[in-house]
C-alpha positions as a LaTeX table, in Angstrom:
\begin{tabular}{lrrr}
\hline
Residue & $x$ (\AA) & $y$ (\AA) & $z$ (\AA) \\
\hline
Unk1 & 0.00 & 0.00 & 0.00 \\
Unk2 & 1.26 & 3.52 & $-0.73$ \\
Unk3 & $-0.16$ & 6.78 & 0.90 \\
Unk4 & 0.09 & 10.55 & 0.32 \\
Unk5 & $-1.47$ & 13.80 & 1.06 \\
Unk6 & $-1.54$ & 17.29 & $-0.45$ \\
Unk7 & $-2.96$ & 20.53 & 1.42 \\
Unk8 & $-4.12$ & 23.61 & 0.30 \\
Unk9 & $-5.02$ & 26.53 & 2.15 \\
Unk10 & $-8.67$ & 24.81 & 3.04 \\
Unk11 & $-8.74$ & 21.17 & 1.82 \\
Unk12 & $-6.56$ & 17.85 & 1.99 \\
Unk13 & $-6.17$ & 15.55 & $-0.83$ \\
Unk14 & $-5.22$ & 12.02 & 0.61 \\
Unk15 & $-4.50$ & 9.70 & $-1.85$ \\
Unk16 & $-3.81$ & 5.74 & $-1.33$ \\
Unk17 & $-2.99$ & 2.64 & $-3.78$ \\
Unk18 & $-3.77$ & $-0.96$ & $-2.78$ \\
Unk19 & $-2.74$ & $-4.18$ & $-3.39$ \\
Unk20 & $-5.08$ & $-7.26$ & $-3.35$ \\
Unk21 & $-2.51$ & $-9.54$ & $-4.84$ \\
Unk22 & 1.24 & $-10.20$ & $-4.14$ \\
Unk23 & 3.57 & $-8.23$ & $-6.77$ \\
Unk24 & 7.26 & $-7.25$ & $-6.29$ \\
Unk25 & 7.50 & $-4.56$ & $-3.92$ \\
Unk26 & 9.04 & $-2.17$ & $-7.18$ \\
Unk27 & 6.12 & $-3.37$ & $-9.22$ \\
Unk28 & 4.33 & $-0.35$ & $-10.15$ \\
Unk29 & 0.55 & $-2.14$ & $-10.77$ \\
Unk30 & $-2.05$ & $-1.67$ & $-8.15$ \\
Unk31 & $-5.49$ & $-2.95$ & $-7.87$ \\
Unk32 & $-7.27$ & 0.24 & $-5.90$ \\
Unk33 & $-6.17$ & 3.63 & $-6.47$ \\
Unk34 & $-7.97$ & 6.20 & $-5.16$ \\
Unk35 & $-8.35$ & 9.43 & $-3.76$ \\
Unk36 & $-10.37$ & 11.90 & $-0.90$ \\
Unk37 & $-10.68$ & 15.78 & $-0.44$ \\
Unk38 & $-12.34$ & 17.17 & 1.82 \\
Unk39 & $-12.89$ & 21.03 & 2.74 \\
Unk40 & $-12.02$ & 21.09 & 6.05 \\
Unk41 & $-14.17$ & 24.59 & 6.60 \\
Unk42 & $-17.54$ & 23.66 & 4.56 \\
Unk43 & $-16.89$ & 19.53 & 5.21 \\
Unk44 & $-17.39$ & 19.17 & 1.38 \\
Unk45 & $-15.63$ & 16.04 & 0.52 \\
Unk46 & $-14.89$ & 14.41 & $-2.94$ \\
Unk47 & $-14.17$ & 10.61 & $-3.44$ \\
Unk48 & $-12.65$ & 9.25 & $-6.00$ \\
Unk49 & $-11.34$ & 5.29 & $-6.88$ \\
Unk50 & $-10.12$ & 3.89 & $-10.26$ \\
Unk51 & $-12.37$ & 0.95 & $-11.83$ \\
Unk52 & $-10.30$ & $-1.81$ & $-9.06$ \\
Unk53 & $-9.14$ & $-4.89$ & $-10.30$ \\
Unk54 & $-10.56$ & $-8.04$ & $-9.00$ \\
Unk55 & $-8.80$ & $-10.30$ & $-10.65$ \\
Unk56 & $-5.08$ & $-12.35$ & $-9.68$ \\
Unk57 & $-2.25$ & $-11.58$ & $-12.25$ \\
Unk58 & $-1.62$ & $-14.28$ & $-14.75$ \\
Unk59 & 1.68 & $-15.39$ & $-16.59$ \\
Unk60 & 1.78 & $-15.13$ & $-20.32$ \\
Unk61 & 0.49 & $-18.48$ & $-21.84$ \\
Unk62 & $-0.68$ & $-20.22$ & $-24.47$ \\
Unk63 & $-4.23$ & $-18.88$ & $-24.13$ \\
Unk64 & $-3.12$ & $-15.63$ & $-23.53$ \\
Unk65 & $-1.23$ & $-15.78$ & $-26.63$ \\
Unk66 & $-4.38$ & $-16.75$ & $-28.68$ \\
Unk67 & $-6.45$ & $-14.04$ & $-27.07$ \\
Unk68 & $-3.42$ & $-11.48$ & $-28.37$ \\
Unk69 & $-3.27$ & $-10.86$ & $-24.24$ \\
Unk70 & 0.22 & $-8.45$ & $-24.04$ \\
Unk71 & 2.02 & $-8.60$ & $-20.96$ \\
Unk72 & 3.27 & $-5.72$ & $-19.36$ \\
Unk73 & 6.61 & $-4.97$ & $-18.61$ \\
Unk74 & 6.96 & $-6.66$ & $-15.73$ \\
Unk75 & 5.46 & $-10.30$ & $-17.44$ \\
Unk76 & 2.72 & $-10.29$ & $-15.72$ \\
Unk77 & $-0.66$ & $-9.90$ & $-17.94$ \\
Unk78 & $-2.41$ & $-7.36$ & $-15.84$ \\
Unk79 & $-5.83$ & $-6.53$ & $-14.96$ \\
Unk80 & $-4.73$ & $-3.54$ & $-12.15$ \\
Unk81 & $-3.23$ & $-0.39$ & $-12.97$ \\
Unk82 & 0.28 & 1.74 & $-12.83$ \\
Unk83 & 0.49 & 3.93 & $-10.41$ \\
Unk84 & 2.73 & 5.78 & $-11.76$ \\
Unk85 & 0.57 & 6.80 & $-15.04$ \\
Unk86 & $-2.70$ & 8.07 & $-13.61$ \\
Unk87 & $-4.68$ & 10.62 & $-16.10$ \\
Unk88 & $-6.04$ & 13.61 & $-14.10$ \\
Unk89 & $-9.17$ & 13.90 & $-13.74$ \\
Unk90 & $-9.74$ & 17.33 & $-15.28$ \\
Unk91 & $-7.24$ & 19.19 & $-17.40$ \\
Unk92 & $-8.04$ & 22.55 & $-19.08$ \\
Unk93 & $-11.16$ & 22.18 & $-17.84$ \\
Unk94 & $-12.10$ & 19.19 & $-19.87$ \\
Unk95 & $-12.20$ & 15.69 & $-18.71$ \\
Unk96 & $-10.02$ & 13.56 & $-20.80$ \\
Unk97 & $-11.45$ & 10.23 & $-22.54$ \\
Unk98 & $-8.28$ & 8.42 & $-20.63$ \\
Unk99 & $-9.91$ & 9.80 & $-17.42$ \\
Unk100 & $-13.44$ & 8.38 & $-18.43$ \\
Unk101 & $-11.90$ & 4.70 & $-18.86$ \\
Unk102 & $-9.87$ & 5.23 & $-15.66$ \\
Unk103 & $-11.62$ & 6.53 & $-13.16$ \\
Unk104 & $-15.12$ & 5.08 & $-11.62$ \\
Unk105 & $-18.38$ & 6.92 & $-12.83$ \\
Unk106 & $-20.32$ & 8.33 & $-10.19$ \\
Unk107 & $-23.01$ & 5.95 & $-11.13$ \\
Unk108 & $-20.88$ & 2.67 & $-10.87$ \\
Unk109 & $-19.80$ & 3.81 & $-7.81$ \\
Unk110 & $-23.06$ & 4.18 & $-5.84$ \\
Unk111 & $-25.38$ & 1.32 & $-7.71$ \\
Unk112 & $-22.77$ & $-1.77$ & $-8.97$ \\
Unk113 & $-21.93$ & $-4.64$ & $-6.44$ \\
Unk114 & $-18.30$ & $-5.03$ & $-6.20$ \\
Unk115 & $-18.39$ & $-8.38$ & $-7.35$ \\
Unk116 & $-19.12$ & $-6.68$ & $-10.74$ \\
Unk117 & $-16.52$ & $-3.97$ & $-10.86$ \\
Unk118 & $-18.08$ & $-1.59$ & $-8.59$ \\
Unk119 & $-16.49$ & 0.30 & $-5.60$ \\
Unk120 & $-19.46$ & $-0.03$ & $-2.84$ \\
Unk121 & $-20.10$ & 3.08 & $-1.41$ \\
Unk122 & $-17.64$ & 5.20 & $-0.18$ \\
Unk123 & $-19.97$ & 5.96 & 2.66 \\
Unk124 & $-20.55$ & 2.23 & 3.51 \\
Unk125 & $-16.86$ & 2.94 & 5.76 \\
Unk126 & $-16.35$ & 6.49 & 5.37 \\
Unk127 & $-19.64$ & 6.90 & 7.51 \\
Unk128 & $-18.95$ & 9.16 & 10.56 \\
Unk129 & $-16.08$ & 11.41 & 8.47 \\
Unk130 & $-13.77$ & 11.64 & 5.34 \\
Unk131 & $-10.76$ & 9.58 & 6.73 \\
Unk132 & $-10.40$ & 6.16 & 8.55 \\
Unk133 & $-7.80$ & 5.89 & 10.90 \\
Unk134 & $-6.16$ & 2.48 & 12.52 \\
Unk135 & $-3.12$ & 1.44 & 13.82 \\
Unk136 & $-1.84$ & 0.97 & 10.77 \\
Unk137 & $-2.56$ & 4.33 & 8.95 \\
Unk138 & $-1.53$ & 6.31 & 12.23 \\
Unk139 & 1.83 & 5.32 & 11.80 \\
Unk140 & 2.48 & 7.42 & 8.73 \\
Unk141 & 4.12 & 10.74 & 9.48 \\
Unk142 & 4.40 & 13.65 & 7.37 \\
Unk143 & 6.55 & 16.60 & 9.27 \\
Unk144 & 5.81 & 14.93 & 12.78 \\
Unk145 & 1.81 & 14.15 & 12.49 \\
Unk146 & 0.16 & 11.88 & 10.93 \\
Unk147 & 0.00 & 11.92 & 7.57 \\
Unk148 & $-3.86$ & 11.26 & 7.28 \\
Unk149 & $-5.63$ & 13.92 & 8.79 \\
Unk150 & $-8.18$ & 13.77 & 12.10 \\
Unk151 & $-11.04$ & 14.95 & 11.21 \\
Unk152 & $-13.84$ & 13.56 & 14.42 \\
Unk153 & $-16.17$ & 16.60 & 14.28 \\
Unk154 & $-17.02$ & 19.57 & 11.65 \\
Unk155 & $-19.34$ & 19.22 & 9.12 \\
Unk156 & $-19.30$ & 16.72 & 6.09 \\
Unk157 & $-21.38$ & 15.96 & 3.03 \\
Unk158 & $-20.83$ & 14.78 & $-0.34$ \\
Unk159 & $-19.73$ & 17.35 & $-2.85$ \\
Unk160 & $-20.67$ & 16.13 & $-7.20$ \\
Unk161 & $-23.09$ & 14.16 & $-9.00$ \\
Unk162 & $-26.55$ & 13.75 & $-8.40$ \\
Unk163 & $-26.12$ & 9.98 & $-6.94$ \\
Unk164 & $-24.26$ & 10.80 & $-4.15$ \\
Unk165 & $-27.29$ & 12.63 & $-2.83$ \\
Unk166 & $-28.18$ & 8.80 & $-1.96$ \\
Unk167 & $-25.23$ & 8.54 & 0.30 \\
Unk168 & $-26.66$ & 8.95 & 3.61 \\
Unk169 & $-25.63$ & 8.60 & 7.24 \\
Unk170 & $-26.38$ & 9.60 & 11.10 \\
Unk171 & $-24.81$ & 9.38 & 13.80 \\
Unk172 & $-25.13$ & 8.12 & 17.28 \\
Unk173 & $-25.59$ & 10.26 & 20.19 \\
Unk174 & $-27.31$ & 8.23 & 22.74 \\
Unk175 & $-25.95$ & 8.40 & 26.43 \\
Unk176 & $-24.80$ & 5.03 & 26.59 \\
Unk177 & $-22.16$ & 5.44 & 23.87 \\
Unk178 & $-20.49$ & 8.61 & 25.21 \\
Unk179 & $-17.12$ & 6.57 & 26.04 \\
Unk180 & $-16.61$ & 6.47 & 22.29 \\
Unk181 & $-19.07$ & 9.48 & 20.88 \\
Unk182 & $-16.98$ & 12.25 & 23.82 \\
Unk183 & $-14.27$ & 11.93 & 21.36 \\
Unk184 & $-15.57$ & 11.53 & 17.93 \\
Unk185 & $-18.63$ & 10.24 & 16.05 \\
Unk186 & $-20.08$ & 6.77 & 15.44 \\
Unk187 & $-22.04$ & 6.19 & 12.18 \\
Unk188 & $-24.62$ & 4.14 & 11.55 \\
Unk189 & $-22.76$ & 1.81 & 9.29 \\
Unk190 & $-19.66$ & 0.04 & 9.42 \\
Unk191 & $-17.93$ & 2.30 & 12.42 \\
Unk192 & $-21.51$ & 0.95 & 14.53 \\
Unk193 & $-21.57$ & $-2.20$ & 13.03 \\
Unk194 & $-17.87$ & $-3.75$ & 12.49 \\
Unk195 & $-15.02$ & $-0.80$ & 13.20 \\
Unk196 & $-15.78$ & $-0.27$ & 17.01 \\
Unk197 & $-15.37$ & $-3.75$ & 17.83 \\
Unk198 & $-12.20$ & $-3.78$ & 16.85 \\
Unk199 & $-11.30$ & $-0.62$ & 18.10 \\
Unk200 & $-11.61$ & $-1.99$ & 21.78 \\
Unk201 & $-10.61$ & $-5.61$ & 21.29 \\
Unk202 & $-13.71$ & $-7.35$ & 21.10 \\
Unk203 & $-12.99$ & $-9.01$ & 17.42 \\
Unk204 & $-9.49$ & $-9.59$ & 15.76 \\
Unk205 & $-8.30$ & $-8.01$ & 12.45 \\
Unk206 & $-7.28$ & $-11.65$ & 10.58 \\
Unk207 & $-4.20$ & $-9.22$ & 9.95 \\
Unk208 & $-3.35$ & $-7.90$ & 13.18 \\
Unk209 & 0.10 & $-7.48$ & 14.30 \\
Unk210 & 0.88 & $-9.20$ & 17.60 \\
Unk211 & 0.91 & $-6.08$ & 19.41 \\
Unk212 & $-2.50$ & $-5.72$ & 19.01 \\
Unk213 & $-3.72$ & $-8.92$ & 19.47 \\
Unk214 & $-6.31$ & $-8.99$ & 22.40 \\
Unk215 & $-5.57$ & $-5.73$ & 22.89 \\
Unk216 & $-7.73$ & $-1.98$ & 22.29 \\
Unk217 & $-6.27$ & 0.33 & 20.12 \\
Unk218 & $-9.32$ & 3.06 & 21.75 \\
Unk219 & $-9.06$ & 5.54 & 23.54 \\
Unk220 & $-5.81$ & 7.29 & 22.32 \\
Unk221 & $-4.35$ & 10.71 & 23.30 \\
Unk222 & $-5.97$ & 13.32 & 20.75 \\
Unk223 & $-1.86$ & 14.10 & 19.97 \\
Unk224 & $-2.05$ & 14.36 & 16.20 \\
Unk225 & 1.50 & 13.23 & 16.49 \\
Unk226 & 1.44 & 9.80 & 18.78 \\
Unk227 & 1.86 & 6.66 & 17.10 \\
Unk228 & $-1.27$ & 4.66 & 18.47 \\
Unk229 & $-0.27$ & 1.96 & 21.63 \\
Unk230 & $-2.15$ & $-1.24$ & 22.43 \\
Unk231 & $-4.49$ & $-0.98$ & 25.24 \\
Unk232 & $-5.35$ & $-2.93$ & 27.98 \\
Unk233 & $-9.18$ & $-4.06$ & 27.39 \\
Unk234 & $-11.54$ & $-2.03$ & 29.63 \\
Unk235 & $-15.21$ & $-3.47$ & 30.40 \\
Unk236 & $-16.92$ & $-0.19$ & 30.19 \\
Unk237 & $-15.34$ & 0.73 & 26.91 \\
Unk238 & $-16.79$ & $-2.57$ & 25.62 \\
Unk239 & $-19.91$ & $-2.18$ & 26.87 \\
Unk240 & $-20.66$ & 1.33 & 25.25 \\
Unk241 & $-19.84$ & $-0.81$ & 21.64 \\
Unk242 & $-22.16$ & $-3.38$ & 22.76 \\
Unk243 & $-24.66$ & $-0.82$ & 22.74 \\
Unk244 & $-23.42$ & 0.86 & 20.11 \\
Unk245 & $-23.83$ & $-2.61$ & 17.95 \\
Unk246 & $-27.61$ & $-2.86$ & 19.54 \\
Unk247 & $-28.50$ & 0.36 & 17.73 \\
Unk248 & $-26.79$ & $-0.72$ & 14.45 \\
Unk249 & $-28.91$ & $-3.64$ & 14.07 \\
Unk250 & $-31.96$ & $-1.77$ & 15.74 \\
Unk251 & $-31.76$ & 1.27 & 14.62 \\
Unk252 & $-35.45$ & 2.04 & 15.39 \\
Unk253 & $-35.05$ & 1.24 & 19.22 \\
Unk254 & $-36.17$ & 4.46 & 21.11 \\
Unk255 & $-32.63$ & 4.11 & 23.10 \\
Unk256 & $-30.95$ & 4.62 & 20.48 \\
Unk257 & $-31.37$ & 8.87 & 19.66 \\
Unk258 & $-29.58$ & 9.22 & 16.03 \\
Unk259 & $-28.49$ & 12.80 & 14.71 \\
Unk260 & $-28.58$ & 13.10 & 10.55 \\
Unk261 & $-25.93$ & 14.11 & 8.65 \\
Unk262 & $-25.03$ & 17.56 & 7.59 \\
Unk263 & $-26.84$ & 18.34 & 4.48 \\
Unk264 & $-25.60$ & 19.44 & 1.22 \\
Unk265 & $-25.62$ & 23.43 & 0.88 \\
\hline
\end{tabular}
């Protein structure tokens, strides 16, 4: 995985390629590029992700031979994409047609199952703010902080087409979940349902490093600049993400007192 970030005076681009198959670490191919800014004084926020490969490398063959199948320069008959040739998105104001093939439509993006190509919805994770943070992301500095910015209040909403009007979330603020909501917010999607339990140790990451295992990485000092430590697991902690995981799958539950989103301008 490889991670950047550019600022401007009032937004941050972070940008990240993935991997879902082994390659050399020089190779330049990656399966999932893509890229978030967010307007850190409106909360406008932009996602964008290439059309990600699903499917494992291949060597040149016989059958790739009869389909005229070229491999790249690394042998490998590729599906993913190089990083290091990515058309902007934009340029004098035009979108190119090498953009078009590249990049995800707005469209794909919100209504095509992954399975098929599709990106789920960026909203799906990204559901109580613009950037994720874990162990593992938190220990990428840029001039002594982190390199992915904190971003656990302000406001936020989807900035472009008309079909990310459909990307919706709210956020918890029952009583009962104020040992995680104090410091920043819970959604009502995969931070309720699947990121909180691992933030206090209650399920394992199947790629958790040993320091973390049956450990809490929650709470952490609000120091933009400490690299997140393993906690010891604490009972009340846990039990605010047991509730918190009542209200995901019960939404409706009159204990459970949801706030909506911010909406678009």
């Amino acid at each position: 995985m490889r991670v950047g970030r550019v600022d401007n005076k009032e937004t941050s681009w972070v940008w990240t390629c993935r991997r879902y198959f082994l390659r050399d670490k020089e190779n330049p191919y990656f399966d999932d590029i893509n890229m978030i800014g967010h307007n850190k004084k409106t909360g406008g926020t932009c996602f964008f992700v290439n059309n990600i490969n699903r499917k494992r490398p291949a060597k040149p063959g016989f059958w790739s031979w009869i389909k005229r199948k070229k491999p790249n320069e690394f042998g490998d008959i590729e599906y993913a994409e190089n990083g290091t040739k990515i058309p902007a998105i934009r340029k004098d104001g035009m979108t190119s047609a090498e953009a078009l093939e590249f990049w995800t439509s707005p469209k794909k993006m919100t209504h095509c199952n992954p399975i098929f190509g599709g990106s789920e919805r960026c909203i799906a994770c990204h559901d109580n703010g613009p950037f994720i943070h874990s162990p593992f992301i938190r220990q990428v500095h840029k001039d002594g902080k982190a390199l992915v910015p904190s971003i656990m209040r302000g406001p936020y909403w989807m900035v472009g087409s008309k079909y990310f009007t459909e990307w919706e979330t709210k956020y918890l603020v029952s009583e009962e979940a104020e040992n995680c909501t104090s410091c920043h917010r819970i959604g009502n999607q995969r931070s309720c349902g699947e990121f909180a339990r691992y933030s206090v140790g209650m399920k394992q990451l199947p790629h958790h490093t040993k320091a973390f295992m049956d450990k809490a990485w929650m709470p952490q000092s609000r120091n933009a600049a400490k690299v997140w430590e393993p906690n010891e697991i604490d009972e009340d902690d846990q039990k605010a993400v047991k509730f918190i995981n009542h209200c995901c799958k019960k939404p409706n539950d009159p204990k459970c007192v949801w706030e909506e989103m911010m909406p678009r301008p």
